[in-house]
N, C-alpha and C positions, 0 to 999 in steps of 0.2 A: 732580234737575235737572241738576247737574254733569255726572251721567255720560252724559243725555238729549244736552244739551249737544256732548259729544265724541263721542258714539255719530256723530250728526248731523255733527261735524267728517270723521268717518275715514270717511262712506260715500259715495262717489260719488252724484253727484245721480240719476244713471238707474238703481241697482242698489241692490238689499236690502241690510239690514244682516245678515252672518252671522256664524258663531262667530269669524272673524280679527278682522272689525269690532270686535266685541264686545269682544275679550279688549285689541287696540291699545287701546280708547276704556277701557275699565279699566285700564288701564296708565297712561293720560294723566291718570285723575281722581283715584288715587292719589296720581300725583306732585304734582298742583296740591294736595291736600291735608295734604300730607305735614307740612309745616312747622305747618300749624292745627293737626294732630294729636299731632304732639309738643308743640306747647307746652301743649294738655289736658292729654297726658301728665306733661309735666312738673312740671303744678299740683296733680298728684293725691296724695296721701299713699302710702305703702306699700301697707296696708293696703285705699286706694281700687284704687289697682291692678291689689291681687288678686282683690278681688270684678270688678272690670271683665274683666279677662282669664278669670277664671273663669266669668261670665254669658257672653262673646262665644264660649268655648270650645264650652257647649250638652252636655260631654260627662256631666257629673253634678249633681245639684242644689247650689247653692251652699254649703250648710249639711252635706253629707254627710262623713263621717270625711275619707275619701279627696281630698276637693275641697280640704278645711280644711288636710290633712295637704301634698299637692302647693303648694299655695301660700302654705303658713309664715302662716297668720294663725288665732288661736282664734276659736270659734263668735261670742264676744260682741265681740268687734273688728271680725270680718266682717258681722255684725246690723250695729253701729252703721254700719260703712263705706257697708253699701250704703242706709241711711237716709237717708245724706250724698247719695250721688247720686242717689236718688232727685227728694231735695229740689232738688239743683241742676240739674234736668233730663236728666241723665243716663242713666239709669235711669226708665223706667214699670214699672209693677207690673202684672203678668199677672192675670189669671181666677183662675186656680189657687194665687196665691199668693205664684208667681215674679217674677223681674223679668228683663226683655229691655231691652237696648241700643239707647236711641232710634236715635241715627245712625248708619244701616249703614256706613258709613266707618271709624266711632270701633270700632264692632264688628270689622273686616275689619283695623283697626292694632291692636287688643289683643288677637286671635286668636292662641294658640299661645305669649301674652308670658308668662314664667312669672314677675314680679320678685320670688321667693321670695332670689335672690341679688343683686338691687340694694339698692343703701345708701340707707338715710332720711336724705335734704341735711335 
């Protein structure tokens, strides 16, 4: 809805929305989100973190050596983590087993986050 929203703001009333539109009204729905999303961030344990930036990443299964080994958390820390968001909405559970990132926001701000070298306040 947000980005519906500002898509809607950035396109002139008589003219399509195109890739400028598009990319401006992502630009705009980021920033208005920016602050909700750190403070998730902020509430998330270590651990939740790395399962969250590891799901939003999409590059390997959450559970894989390499997933585990990039983002500093063992197999059984990472289970329980994403049990956590799961339960807190964060997290739904796939077909397959996996788990996907309900809000594509929360996915698009912990894409790429590695907090294997942030501190546990």
């Amino acid at each position: 809805m947000m980005l519906a929203h500002h898509l809607w703001e950035h396109t002139p009333l008589d003219a399509r929305a195109g890739a400028e539109e598009l990319d401006d009204a992502l630009r705009a729905a980021r920033a208005e989100a920016q602050d909700a999303l750190q403070a998730i961030w902020n509430g998330l344990s270590h651990a939740e973190r790395a399962v969250l930036a590891a799901i939003a990443s999409e590059d390997l299964p959450l559970l894989s050596e390499r997933t585990l080994e990039t983002y500093g958390v063992p197999k059984s820390t990472a289970r329980a983590a994403q049990r956590r968001l799961v339960e807190r909405g964060d997290l739904h559970e796939v077909d397959d087993g996996s788990s996907a990132v309900v809000d594509p926001f929360l996915a698009d701000f912990a894409h790429n986050r590695i907090p294997a070298s942030e501190e546990d306040e």
